[in-house]
Structures are given as structure tokens and as C-alpha cells.
C-alpha positions in Angstrom: -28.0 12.4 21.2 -26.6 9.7 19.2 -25.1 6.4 20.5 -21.0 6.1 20.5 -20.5 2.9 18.2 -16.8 2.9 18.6 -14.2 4.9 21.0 -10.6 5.9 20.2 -8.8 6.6 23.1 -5.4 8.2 23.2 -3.9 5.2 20.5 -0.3 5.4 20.3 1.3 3.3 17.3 5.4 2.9 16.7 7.4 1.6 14.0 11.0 1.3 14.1 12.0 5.1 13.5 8.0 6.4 12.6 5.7 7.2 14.9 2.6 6.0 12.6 0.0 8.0 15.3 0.2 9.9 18.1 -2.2 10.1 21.2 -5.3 9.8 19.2 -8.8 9.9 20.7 -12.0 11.2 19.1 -15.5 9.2 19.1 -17.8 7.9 16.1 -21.4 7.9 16.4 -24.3 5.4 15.5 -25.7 6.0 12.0 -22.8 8.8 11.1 -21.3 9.4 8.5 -17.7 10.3 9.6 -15.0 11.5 7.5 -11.0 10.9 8.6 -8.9 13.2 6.3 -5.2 14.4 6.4 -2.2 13.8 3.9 -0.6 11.0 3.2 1.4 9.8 6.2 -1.0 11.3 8.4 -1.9 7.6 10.0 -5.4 7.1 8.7 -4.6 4.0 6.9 -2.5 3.1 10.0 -5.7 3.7 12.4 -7.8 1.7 10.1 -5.7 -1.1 10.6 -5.7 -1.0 14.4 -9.3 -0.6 14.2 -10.2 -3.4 12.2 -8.0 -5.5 14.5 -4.6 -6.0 11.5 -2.4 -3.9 13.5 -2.3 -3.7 17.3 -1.8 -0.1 18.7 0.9 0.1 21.1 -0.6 2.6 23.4 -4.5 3.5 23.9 -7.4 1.6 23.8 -10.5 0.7 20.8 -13.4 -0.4 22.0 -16.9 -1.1 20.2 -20.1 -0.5 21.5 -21.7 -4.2 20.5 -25.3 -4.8 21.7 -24.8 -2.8 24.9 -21.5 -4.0 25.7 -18.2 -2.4 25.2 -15.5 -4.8 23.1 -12.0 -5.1 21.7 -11.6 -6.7 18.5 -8.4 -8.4 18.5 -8.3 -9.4 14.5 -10.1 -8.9 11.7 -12.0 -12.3 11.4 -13.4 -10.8 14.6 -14.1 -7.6 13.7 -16.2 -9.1 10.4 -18.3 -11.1 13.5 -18.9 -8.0 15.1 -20.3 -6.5 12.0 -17.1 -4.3 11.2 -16.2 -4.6 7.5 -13.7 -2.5 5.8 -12.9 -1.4 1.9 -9.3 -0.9 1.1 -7.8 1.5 -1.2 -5.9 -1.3 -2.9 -8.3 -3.9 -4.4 -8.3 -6.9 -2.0 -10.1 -9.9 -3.7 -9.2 -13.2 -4.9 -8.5 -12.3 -9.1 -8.8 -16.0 -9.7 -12.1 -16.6 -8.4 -15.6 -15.5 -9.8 -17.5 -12.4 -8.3 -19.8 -14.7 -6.5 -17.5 -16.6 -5.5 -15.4 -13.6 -4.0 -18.4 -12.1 -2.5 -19.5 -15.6 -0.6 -15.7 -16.3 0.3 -15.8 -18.1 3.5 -19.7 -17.7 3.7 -20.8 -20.0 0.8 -24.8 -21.0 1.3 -25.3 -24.8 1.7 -27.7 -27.1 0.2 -27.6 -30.4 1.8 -24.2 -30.2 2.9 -23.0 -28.8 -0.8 -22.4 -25.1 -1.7 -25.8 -24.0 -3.1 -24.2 -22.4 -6.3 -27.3 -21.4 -8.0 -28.3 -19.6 -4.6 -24.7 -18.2 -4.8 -25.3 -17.1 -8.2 -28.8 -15.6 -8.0 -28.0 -13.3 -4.3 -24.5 -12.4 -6.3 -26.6 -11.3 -9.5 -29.0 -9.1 -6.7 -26.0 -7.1 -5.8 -24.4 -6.6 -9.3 -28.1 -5.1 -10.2 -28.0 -2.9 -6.8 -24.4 -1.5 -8.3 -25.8 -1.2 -11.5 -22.4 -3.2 -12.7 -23.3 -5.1 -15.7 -21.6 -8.3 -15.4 -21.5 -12.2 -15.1 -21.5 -12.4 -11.6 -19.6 -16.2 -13.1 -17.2 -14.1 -14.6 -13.5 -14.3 -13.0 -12.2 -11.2 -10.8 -8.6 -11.0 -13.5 -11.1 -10.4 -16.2 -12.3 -7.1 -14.9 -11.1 -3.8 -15.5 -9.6 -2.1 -12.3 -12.5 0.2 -12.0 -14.8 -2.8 -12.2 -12.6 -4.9 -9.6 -12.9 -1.9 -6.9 -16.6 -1.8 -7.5 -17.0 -5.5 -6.4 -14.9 -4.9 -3.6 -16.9 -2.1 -2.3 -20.7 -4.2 -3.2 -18.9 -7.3 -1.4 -19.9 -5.2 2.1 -23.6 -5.4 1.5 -23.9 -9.4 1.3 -24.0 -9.1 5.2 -27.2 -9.1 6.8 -25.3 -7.7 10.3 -23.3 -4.7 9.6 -22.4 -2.1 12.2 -19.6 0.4 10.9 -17.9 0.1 7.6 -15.1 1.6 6.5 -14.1 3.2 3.2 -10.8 4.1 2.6 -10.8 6.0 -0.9 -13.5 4.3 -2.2 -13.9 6.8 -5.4 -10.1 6.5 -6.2 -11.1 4.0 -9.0 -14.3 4.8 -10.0 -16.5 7.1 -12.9 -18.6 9.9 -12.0 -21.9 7.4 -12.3 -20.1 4.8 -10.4 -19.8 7.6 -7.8 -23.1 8.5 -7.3 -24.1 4.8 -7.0 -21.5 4.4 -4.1 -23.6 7.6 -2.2 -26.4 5.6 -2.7 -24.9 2.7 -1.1 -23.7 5.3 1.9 -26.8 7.2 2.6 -28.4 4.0 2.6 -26.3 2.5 4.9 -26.9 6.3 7.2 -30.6 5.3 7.0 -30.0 1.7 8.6 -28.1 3.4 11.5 -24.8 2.2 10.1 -21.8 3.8 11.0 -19.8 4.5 8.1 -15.8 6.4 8.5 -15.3 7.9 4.8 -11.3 8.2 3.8 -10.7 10.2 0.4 -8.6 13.2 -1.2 -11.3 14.4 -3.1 -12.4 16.8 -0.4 -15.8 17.7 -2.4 -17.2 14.1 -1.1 -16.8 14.6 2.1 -18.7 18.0 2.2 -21.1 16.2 0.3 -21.4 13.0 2.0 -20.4 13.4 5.1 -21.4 14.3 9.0 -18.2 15.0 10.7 -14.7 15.1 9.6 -11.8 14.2 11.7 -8.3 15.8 10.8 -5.0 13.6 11.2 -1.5 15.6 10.5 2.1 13.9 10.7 0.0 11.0 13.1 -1.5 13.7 15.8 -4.8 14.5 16.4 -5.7 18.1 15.0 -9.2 18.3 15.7 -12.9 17.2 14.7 -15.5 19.1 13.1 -19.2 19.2 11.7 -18.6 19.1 8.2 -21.1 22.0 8.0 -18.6 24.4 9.9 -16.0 23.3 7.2 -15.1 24.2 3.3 -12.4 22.8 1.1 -10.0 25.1 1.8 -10.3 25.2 5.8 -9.8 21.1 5.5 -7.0 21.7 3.0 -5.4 24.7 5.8 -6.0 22.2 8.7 -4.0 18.9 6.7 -1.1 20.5 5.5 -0.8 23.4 8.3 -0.9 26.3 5.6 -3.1 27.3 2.6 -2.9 26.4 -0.7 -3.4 28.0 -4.0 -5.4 26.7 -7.2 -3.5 23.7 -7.5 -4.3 23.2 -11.1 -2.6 26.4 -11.4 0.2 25.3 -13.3 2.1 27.2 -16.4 1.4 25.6 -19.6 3.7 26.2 -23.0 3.4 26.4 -26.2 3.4 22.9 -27.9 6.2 22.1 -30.4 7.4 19.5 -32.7 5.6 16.6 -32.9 7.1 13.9 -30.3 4.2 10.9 -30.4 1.6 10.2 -33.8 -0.5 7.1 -33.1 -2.7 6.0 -36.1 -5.3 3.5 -36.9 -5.1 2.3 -33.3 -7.5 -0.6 -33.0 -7.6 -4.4 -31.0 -10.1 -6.8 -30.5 -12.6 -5.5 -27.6 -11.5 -2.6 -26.7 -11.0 -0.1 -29.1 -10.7 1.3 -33.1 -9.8 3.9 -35.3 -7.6 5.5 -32.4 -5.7 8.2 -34.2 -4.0 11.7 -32.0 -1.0 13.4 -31.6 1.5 14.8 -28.8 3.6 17.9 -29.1 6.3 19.2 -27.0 6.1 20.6 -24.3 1.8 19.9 -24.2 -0.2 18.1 -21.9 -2.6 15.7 -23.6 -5.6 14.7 -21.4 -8.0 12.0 -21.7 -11.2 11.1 -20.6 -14.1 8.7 -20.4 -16.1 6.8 -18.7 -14.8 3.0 -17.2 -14.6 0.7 -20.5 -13.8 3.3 -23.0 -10.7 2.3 -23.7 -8.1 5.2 -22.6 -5.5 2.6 -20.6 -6.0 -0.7 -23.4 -5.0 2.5 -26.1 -2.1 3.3 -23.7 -0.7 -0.1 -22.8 -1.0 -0.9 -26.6 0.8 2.1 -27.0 3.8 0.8 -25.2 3.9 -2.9 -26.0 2.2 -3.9 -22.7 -0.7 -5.4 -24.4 -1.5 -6.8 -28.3 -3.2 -4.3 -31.3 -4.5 -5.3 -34.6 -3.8 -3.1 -36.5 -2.1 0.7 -36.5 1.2 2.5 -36.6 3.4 4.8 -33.8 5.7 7.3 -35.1 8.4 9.0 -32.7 10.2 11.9 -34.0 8.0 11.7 -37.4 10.0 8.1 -37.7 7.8 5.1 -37.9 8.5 2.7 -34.5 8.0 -0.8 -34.1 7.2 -1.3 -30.5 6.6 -4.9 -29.2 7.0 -4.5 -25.9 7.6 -2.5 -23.1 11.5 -2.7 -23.0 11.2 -1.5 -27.1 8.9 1.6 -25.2 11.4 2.4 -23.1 14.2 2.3 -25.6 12.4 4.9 -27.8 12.2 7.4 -24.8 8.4 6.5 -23.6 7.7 6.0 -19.9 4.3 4.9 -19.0 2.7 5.0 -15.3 0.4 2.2 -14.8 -2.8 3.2 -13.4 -2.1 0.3 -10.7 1.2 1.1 -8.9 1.1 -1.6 -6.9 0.7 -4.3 -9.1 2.6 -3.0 -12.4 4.5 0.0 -10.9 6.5 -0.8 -8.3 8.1 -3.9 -5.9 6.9 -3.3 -2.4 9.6 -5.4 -1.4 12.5 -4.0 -2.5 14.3 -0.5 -1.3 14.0 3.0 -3.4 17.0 2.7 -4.8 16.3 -0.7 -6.2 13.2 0.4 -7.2 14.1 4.0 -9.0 16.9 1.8 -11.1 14.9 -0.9 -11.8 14.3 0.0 -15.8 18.0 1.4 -16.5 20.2 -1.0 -14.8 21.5 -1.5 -18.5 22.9 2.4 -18.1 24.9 1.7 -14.9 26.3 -1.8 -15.7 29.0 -2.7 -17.4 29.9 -6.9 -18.4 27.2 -7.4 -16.7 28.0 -6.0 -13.4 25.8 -2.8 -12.1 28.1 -0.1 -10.8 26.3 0.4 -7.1 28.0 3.9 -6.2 26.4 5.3 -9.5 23.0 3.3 -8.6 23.2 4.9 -5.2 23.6 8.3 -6.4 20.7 8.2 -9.6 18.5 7.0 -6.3 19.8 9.8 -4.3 19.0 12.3 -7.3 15.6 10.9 -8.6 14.2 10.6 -5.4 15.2 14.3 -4.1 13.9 15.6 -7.6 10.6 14.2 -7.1 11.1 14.8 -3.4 10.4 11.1 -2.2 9.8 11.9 2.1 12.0 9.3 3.7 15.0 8.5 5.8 16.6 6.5 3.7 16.7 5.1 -0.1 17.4 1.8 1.3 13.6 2.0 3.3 11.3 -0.4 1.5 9.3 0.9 -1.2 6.1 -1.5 0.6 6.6 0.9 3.9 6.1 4.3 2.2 2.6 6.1 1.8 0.9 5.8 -1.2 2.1 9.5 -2.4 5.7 8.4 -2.2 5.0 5.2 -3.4 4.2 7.4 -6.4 6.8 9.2 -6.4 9.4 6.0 -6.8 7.6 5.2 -9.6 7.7 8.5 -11.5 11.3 8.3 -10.2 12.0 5.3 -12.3 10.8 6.5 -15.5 12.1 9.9 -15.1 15.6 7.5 -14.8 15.6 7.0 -18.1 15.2 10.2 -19.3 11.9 9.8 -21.9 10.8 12.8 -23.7 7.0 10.9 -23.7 5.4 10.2 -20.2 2.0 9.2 -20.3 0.8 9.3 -16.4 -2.5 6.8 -16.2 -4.3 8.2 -13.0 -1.2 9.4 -11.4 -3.3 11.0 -8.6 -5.4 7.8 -7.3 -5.2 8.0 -3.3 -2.8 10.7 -2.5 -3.3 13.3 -0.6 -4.1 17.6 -2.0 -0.2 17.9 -1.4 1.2 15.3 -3.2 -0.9 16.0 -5.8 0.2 19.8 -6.3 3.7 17.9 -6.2 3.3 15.4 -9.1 1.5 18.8 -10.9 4.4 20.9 -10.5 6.5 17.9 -12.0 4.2 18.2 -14.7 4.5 21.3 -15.5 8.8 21.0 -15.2 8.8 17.9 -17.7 6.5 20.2 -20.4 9.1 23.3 -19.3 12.1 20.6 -20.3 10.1 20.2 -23.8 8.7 16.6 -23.0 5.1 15.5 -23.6 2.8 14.5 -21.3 -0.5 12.2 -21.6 -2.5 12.2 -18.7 -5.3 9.9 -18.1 -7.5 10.9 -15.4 -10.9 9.7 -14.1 -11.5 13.0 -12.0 -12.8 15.5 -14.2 -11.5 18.7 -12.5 -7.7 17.6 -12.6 -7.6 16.4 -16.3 -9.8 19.3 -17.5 -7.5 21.9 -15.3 -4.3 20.5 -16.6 -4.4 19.9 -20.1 -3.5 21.6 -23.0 -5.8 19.5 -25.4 -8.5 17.2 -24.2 -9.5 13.9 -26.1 -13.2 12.1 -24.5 -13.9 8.8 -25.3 -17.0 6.7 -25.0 -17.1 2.9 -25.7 -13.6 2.4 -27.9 -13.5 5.7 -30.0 -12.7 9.3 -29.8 -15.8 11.0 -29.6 -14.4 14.7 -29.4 -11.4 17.0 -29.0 -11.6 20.3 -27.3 -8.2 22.7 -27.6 -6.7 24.8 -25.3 -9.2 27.9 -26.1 -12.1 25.4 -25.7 -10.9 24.0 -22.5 -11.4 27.6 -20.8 -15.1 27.8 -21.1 -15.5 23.5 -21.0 -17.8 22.3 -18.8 -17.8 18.8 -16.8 -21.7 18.3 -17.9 -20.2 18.9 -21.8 -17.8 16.2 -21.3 -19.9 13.4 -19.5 -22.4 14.3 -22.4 -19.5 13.5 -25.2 -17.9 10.7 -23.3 -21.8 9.0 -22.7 -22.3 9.0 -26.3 -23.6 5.7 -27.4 -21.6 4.1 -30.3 
């Protein structure tokens, strides 16, 4: 039988009007691979904290099995001692520092009393082979894509030499289908060293895949833990949300109309040219490709965020001159950064301030914003997209990351744009928030609005869309229609979108 590495015993965890977990106990084993899954709010991310020694449970005990002994880790810095490590689902590192430098933080080898940099350099470079990354391990963390940031992030865990349990808290959120398979690597190799590992993801297909056991979380309560061999995606899907669901890509799709969105001759500097495609609408627009194609640089172009060389936007078959993302909005385009946290939202201000944060300009007058009709567009956008909380006052920073979604689609959907363009609106929620932001979806096509949707997880932007463009190193490399999409296959499109320019 296998060694108990860590024991949860009936952990209790209270925030003022939330009970963040409830009476909690199950066990993780030496060498397993263990999977905690449950929607959003369920208190895995909660747990994790109070594991890793962040967040002190208020009730219950944790205790590591460490050499023998049984221990509480009372912070993180000791937790790390104790051979503990954890990846977050936001990316966690230092963006002004180098990837060596933010995987030796704290750590830094010495050569005669100096940091030995070339040492630094060559173990960094090591690692960024292992990961098959491709990059200067000199080069600065801001530089990176987000993809590539949450791949350093995750390869930061294996310059320990002591490492017990690790924990991965949607690890695949960010990442390509290769990157993927390099991260199961990393897992089954940490299995084979008799490392603990507790895997946290939506994508319930990797935890059949990857992992041993799976432990259920609903609404903070215990519901029960399993082999994952006794288990199937729908059972796991029955057991987090307390009833079954339907194809969730199931949604009904309409029959495009006028043109809404013509981009042509899109190209920059780096990242990509010749970008030329259409939106209809009423049609969903999907795109695809592997990290560094090029689908978000296109998309923030698109909407003034960030510079182009050359190339032309035309809303309404009228040529538009957008230089920034105020001129985007103006013209009726809302655009959902792929990083919520960082671009999407202010985690410390309420919903309300949050949902009329890009139209104060339609409820002020002299300069003065009219707070009953603030209050009530909150109200409104946040039950339309049905934002779970008690309050639109609660801080947008203490919601889960579905809702936190949610605000920020509420906040476009403020301004009422007949273009949305949703970059990875799906990273780290949960199967029913998802199903959620699809039926929205399919209301804002119903309405007659377009809808781009960027997506690195093959089966929701290839069950969704209407028209599908892949892209592989800056260009389009091919467009499949809505009779094409029906007998599409994922292999097809990592084929097109691994095409070498």
C-alpha cells in the first residue's frame, strides 16, 4: 500500500458571508497522481492555499508526512523547505526579470561569494531544453507571450533537487496541444520519482488521462473520492454540478448576414502578414493555432491595443480608423483579453465599478456619473450574464475565476458592440460556466452580433464555430466552412496550423 504524504482532516475555511470549504478530509498518497475537480467556487483554489501554508484553515488540521514525521507548514517559504511547490493558474513570476533569473529567485548559485551567472545561465538553458521552449533563458519574463510565461512557471518546479508534492492548478489553461504533452512528461516523470502531484483542471479528458484518483469538491463540501478508472467525463461532470449535462457545444448556430468586420492586408513587424478575413452577422468566427502564430497580436491590432504596419478595418462596409482601444469601442467592438486579470478587469474594485468601467461616458453628464443608473446597468449586466454573488458592490478580486469572467463580458456587453471577439474566454472555469459563456454566445449571434472566438482547446473552437481560420507562424494557412467543420478533424487542424512558413 502506498505511503500517505499529506492528510486533510475535516478543514473548515470562513470568509465574511462564504463558507470557502466545509469539513474536508480525504488523504494523498506517495507517488500519486491525484486529481481535485469541482466548479468554480467549489474551494479547490481555497484548499490549495491552506495547503501550501497562504491561507490558514479555520477548522481541521494539514499535516505532511516529512521524513517519517508528521508536520504543519505554517507559510509558504516553509512549505518550499519541505519540498512542497505549487503552480498557479494566474502566472506568478517576476515580468521584469530574465527566466534564469526567475527560476534561481532566492536560490541564485554562488561563486566566491558572487552569483555564479554563467552557472545560472547554463542549469536555466537545461530546463528550457527539458520544455522544449525555445528561448533565451537572458530574455526578460514581459517579453514572452502568455503561453510562454505559464510554461516557465510550470518548468520553474523542476530546478529543485527536493521535491515532495507539487501542485498544479490548471496548468494546460495556457498552453498548445504540444506544450501539453510535454507537461505529461513532466507529470509522469515526477509519478516515477515517487512525487506526489494534486492535478486541478476543467478539461476533464486530462484527468482521465493523467491521473490516479480524483477528488470531487461542490459549493466547498466534500462529495467523494474516486479511482479515476471507476470514473468517465460525464460521471465527474454529474458529481460537480449535481445533475447531468448535455453536449455543451450544442449550441444553435444562424445563418450569417451582412458583413459587420473586413480586416485586410493585416501585417506588423514580428508577428504577423497578409492577415485578410471577414465576420458576418450573426456567425461565429473561430481561430486557431499553435502558441506564436499570431491569433491575439492580429486581434489586439485589430482594436488599437497594439501598433500594425500596414492594412485596413472596415465596419459596416465603411473604412475605420482605429488607433486605439477607446476608437474600438466607439465603433461597437468589444474585445476580451485572453488575460482577465491583467487587461480585463480591476480586482480591486466592486462589479458595478467594474461592469461600467468602459461606458461611464453613457451615464455621466458635465462630468458627473449618474450612480442610480450605474447601479442599475450593474444590476442588469451582471443578472444577464448571471454573475453568482451577493452583492454588485463585492470586489471583483473575491469572485471565482468564472464570474470574474462574467464581469468582464459584462462590461463589454455594456456598451452594446455588435463585434465581440472573446480571446480564450474559457481559460480556468469550470464545465458550467463554460456552457454559460456558450449559451451567451449563441444569444449575441441570435441578436445578429458577430463573434470571433479565439481558443487554444481544439474541441470548443471546432464545436462552436461557424467558419474556422488555422494559423501557423503569422499567416492564415486554411479556412474550413461550416459544411467542412462537420467532418473536421483535430489531427487535420494541428497538421494546417504546424505548417512551416
Amino acid at each position: 500500500m502506498q505511503d500517505t504524504i499529506l492528510k486533510i482532516e475535516h478543514v473548515s475555511k470562513f470568509y465574511p458571508g462564504v463558507t470557502a470549504l466545509n469539513d474536508v478530509s480525504f488523504e494523498i498518497k506517495k507517488g500519486e497522481v491525484h486529481a481535485l475537480c469541482g466548479e468554480n467556487g467549489a474551494g479547490k483554489s481555497t484548499l490549495i492555499k491552506c495547503i501550501m501554508g497562504v491561507e490558514h484553515q479555520d477548522q481541521g488540521t494539514i499535516t505532511m508526512n516529512y521524513n517519517g514525521e508528521w508536520i504543519t507548514n505554517s507559510s509558504a517559504v516553509e512549505s518550499q523547505a519541505h519540498g512542497v511547490f505549487a503552480n498557479y493558474q494566474s502566472v506568478t513570476i517576476a515580468p521584469d526579470l530574465s527566466i534564469a533569473e526567475n527560476y534561481f529567485l532566492g536560490c541564485q548559485p554562488k561563486k566566491n561569494g558572487l552569483v555564479d551567472w554563467r552557472r545560472m545561465a547554463e542549469e536555466s538553458q537545461r530546463v528550457i531544453d527539458k520544455f522544449e521552449m525555445k528561448v533565451d533563458p537572458r530574455a526578460k519574463i514581459r517579453e514572452l507571450t502568455i503561453a510562454m510565461q505559464a510554461m516557465v512557471t510550470i518548468s520553474k518546479i523542476s530546478i529543485n533537487d527536493d521535491i515532495r508534492l507539487v501542485i498544479l492548478d490548471e496548468p494546460t489553461a495556457l498552453l498548445e496541444n504540444d506544450k501539453v504533452e510535454i507537461l505529461f512528461r513532466f507529470v509522469r516523470e515526477l509519478k516515477e520519482r515517487g512525487v506526489s502531484v494534486i492535478y486541478i483542471s476543467h478539461r476533464l479528458e486530462e484527468v482521465i488521462e493523467i491521473c490516479d484518483t480524483v477528488t470531487i469538491l461542490k459549493d466547498g463540501t466534500y462529495v467523494n473520492t474516486l479511482p479515476v478508472s471507476e470514473v468517465d467525463k460525464d460521471k465527474l461532470i454529474a458529481m460537480m454540478v449535481g445533475r447531468p449535462m448535455s453536449d455543451i457545444y450544442n449550441i444553435e448556430h444562424f445563418k450569417p448576414g451582412e458583413e459587420l468586420l473586413r480586416v485586410e492586408n493585416f501585417s506588423d513587424s514580428s508577428h504577423f502578414r497578409d492577415i485578410s478575413f471577414t465576420l458576418h452577422r450573426g456567425e461565429i468566427l473561430g481561430f486557431v493555432g499553435l502558441v506564436g502564430a499570431g491569433r491575439s497580436e492580429i486581434m489586439r491590432a485589430v482594436t488599437g491595443v497594439e501598433k500594425r504596419l500596414t492594412g485596413d478595418v472596415y465596419i459596416n462596409g465603411k473604412k475605420t480608423q482605429i488607433r486605439n482601444p477607446s476608437d474600438a469601442l466607439r465603433h461597437g467592438i468589444g474585445f476580451l483579453t485572453e488575460d482577465r486579470k491583467a487587461d480585463g478587469c480591476a480586482l480591486g474594485l466592486s462589479i458595478k465599478k467594474n461592469i461600467n468601467m468602459s461606458s461611464l461616458d453613457m451615464i455621466s453628464k458635465l462630468g458627473f456619473v449618474n450612480l442610480r443608473k450605474e447601479a442599475k446597468r450593474a444590476a442588469e449586466f451582471s443578472r444577464d450574464v448571471n454573475v453568482k454573488t451577493p452583492s454588485i458592490e463585492q470586489l471583483v478580486g473575491n469572485l471565482s475565476g468564472g464570474n470574474q469572467q462574467k464581469v468582464v463580458i459584462a462590461k463589454l456587453l455594456c456598451r452594446d458592440p455588435d463585434i465581440l471577439i472573446f480571446d480564450e474566454p474559457t481559460v480556468g472555469i469550470d464545465v458550467g460556466a463554460k456552457q454559460e459563456i456558450y449559451k451567451l454566445i449563441e444569444r449575441l449571434t441570435a441578436q445578429g452580433r458577430g463573434v470571433i472566438l479565439i481558443s487554444s482547446y481544439l474541441p470548443e473552437v471546432m464545436g462552436l464555430s461557424d467558419r474556422l481560420i488555422v494559423m501557423a507562424q503569422g499567416k492564415i494557412t486554411a479556412e474550413f466552412d461550416s459544411e467542412a467543420l462537420k467532418t473536421l478533424t483535430e489531427e487535420e487542424v494541428l497538421r494546417k496550423a504546424s505548417i512551416e512558413q
